[in-house]
C-alpha positions in Angstrom: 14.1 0.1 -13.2 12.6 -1.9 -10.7 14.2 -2.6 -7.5 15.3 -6.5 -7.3 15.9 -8.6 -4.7 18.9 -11.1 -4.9 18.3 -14.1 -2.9 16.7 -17.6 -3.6 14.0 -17.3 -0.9 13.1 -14.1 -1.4 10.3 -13.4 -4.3 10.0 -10.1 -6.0 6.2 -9.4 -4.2 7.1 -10.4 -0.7 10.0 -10.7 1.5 9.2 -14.0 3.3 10.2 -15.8 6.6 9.3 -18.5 8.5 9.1 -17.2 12.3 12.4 -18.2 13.6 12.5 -19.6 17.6 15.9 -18.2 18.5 16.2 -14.5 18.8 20.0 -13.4 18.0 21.3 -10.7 17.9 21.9 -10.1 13.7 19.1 -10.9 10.8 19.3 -10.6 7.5 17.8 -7.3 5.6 17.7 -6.4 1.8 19.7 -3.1 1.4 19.8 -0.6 -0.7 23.1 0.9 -1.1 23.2 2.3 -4.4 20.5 3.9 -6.0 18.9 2.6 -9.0 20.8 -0.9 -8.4 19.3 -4.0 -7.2 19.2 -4.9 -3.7 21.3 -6.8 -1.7 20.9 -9.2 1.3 23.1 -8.7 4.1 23.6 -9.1 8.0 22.6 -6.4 10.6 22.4 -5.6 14.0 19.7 -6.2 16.0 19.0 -3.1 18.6 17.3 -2.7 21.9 13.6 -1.9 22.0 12.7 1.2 23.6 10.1 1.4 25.9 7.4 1.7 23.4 8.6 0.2 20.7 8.2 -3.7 19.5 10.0 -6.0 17.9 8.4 -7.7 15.7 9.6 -11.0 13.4 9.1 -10.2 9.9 6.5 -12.6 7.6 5.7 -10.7 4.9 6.3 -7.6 3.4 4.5 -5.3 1.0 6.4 -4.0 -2.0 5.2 -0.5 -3.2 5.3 2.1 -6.0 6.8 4.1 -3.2 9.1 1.5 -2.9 10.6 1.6 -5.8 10.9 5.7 -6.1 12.8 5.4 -2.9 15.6 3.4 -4.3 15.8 5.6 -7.4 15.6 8.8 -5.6 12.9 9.9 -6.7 10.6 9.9 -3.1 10.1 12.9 -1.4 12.0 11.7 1.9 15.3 10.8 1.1 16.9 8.4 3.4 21.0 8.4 3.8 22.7 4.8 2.1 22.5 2.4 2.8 18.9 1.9 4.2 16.3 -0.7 4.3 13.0 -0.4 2.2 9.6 -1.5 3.0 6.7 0.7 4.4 4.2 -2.3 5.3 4.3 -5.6 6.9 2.7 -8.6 8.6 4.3 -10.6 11.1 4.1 -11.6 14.7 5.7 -10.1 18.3 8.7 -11.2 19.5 9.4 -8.3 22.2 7.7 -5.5 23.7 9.0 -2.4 25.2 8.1 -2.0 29.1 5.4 0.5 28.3 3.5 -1.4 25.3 0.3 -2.5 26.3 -1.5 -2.8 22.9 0.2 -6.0 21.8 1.9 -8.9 23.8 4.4 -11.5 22.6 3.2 -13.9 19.8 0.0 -11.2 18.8 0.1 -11.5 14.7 0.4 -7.7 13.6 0.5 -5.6 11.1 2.8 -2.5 10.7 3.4 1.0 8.4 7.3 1.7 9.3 7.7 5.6 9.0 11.3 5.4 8.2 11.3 2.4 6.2 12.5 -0.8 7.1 10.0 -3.4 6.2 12.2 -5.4 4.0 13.3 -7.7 6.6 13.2 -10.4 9.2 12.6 -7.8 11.7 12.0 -4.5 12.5 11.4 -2.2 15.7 8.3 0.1 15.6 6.4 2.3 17.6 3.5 0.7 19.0 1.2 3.4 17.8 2.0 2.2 14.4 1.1 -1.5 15.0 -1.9 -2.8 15.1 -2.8 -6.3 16.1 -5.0 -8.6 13.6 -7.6 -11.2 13.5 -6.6 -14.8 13.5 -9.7 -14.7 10.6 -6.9 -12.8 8.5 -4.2 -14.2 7.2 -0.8 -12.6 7.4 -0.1 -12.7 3.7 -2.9 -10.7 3.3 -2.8 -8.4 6.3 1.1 -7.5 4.6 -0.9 -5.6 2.3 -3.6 -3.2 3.9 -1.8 -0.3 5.8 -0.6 1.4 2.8 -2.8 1.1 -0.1 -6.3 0.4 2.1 -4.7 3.6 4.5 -4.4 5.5 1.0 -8.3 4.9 -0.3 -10.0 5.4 3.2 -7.6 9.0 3.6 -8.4 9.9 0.3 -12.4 9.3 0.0 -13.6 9.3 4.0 -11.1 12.8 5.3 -10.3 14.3 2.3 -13.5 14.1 0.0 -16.0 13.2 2.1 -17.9 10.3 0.0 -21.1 10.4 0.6 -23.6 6.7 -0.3 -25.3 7.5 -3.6 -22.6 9.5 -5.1 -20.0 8.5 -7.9 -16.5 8.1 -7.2 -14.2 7.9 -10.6 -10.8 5.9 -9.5 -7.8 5.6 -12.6 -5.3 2.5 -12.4 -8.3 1.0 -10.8 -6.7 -2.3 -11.1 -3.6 -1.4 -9.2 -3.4 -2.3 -4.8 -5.0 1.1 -4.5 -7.2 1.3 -7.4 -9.2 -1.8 -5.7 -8.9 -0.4 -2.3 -10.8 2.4 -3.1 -13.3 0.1 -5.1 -13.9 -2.1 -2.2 -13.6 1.4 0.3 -16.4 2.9 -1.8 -18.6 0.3 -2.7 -18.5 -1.2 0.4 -18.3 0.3 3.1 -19.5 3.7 1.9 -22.0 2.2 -0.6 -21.1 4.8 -3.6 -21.2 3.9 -7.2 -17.7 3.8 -8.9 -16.5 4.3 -12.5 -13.3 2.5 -12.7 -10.7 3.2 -15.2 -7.7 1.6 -16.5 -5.5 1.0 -19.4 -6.6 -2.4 -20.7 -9.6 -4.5 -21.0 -8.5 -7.3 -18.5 -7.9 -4.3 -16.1 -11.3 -3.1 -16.3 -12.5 -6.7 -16.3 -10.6 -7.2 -12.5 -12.3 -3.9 -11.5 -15.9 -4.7 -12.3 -15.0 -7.9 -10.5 -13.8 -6.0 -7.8 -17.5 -4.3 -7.2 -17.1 -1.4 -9.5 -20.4 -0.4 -11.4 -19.4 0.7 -14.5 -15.4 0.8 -16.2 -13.5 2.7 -18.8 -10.4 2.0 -20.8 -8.5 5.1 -21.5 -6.3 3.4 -23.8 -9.0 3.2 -26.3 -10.3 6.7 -25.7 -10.9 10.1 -24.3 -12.1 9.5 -20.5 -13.3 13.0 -20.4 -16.4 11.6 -23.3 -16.4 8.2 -21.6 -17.1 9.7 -18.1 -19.5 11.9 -19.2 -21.8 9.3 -20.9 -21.8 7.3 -17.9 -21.9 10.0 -15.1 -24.1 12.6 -16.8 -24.0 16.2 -16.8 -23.9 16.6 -13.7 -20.5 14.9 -13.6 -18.4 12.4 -10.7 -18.4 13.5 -7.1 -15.1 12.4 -6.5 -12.2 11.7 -8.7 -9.1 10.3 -7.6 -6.2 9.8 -9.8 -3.1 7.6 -9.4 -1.8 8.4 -13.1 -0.9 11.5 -14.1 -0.5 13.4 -16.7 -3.3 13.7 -19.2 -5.4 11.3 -17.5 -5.2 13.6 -14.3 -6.2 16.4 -16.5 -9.2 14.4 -18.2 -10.1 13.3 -14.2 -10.0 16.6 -13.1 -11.8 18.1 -15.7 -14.9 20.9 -14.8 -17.3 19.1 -17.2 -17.6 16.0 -15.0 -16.4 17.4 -11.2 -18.7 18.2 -8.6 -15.6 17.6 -6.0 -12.3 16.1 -5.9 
C-alpha cells in the first residue's frame, strides 16, 4: 500500500513549496502516524539550528521505495510515531548555524536527511549532509540525485570497482536507480550495460537511457538471455534491485566474473 499524501497542493512524486519570505516559527509536514495508513498534513514546531546545522526551506522532495517500507515497517531503522518521511530534497538556505561555512543564506541545496524528515517545508541538517548546487540545475531535478545517483556510484565505483570496457548487468533498469547506474556506467565510467526489466517499454526507456543492449525477464530466462549477449565469459558486475529469482538468475556463476 503505497503511502498517500492528503492535501490539494501536494502531488504523490513531490512535496512542493514555493519559498516562503517570512520565517515563523510552525510549517506544515506530512506525518506518518500510523503505519500502513496514508499520510497526513499537520503543523509543527520549528527548532533552533545548532551550530552546524542549516535550515533549509523545503522545494522539492524525493519519494522513495525506502519511503514507502518506512511507513509500513518494513525498513531496517524504525523510527518512533509519529515521524516525518523523506530521505532527499532540494531547496534553498534560510539559516545557518554559527559554524557553517559551506553554504550561506539563499545557496540552492540539496540534502540526504539521515533520520528522515524530507517531507516538508523545512528541515534542519547537518551541513556535512548538504551540498550546495549549480544554478545550471534545476531544483526539481537536484530533489532527485542523493539517493538513487548516491546508490549507483556506491555500488559500481566502492563496492565493484567498474572498470571502462567491462559489462555491468543492472535489473529494474528503468526504475530512479536502474538509470542512475546506466548513466553512472556508461558515462562516466564508459562500461557497457545490459539492462533488464520487466516490460518492453522499460527496456525501450533503458536503451534510451545509454544502455547497450536490454533484456525483458518477463518473457524469459535472464540467465540464457545474458549469456547470449555477454558470452562465456559472463557480466563483470551485476547489480540487482529485484529479488528473488531474478537475483538468483543475476548472480548466477555461468555469467559472473564479480558482483
Amino acid at each position: 500500500m503505497a503511502a498517500r499524501l492528503y492535501a490539494r497542493h501536494l502531488p504523490l512524486a513531490w512535496l512542493y513549496r514555493r519559498a516562503a519570505q517570512s520565517q515563523g516559527r510552525h510549517y506544515r509536514a506530512a506525518l506518518c502516524s500510523e503505519l500502513k495508513r496514508p499520510l497526513v498534513i499537520e503543523e509543527v514546531a520549528s527548532r533552533p539550528v545548532g551550530p552546524h546545522e542549516v535550515r533549509v526551506d523545503v522545494h522539492f522532495c524525493g519519494v522513495n521505495f525506502a519511503d514507502n517500507l518506512v511507513c509500513r515497517g518494513q525498513y531496517q531503522e524504525k523510527p518512533p510515531l509519529p515521524f516525518t518521511p523523506g530521505m532527499e530534497f532540494s531547496g534553498t538556505v534560510l539559516e545557518t548555524g554559527k559554524d557553517v561555512s559551506t553554504v550561506k543564506k539563499g545557496d540552492p541545496v540539496i540534502g540526504v536527511c539521515t533520520n528522515l524528515g524530507a517531507m516538508a517545508e523545512e528541515c534542519v541538517i547537518d551541513q556535512k549532509t548538504l551540498w550546495r548546487i549549480p544554478e545550471s540545475v534545476s531544483l526539481q531535478d537536484a530533489a532527485v540525485l542523493p539517493v538513487s545517483y548516491g546508490t549507483a556510484i556506491l555500488a559500481l565505483e566502492h563496492r565493484a570497482g567498474t572498470q571502462p570496457g567491462e559489462t555491468v548487468l543492472v535489473t529494474a533498469a528503468a526504475g530512479a536507480t536502474g538509470l542512475a547506474v546506466i548513466d553512472v556506467a556508461t558515462n562516466v565510467l564508459r562500461a557497457k550495460v545490459i539492462a533488464a526489466a520487466g516490460s518492453d517499454e522499460k527496456c525501450k526507456l533503458a536503451m534510451q537511457r545509454g544502455a547497450q543492449f536490454s533484456v525483458n525477464y518477463s518473457q524469459g530466462s535472464l540467465k540464457e538471455a545474458v549469456k547470449k549477449l555477454a558470452g562465456s565469459g559472463g557480466v563483470n558486475v551485476a547489480i540487482d534491485m529485484v529479488g528473488g529469482d531474478i537475483f538468483l538468475e543475476s548472480l548466477s556463476r555461468h555469467q559472473r566474473q564479480r558482483e
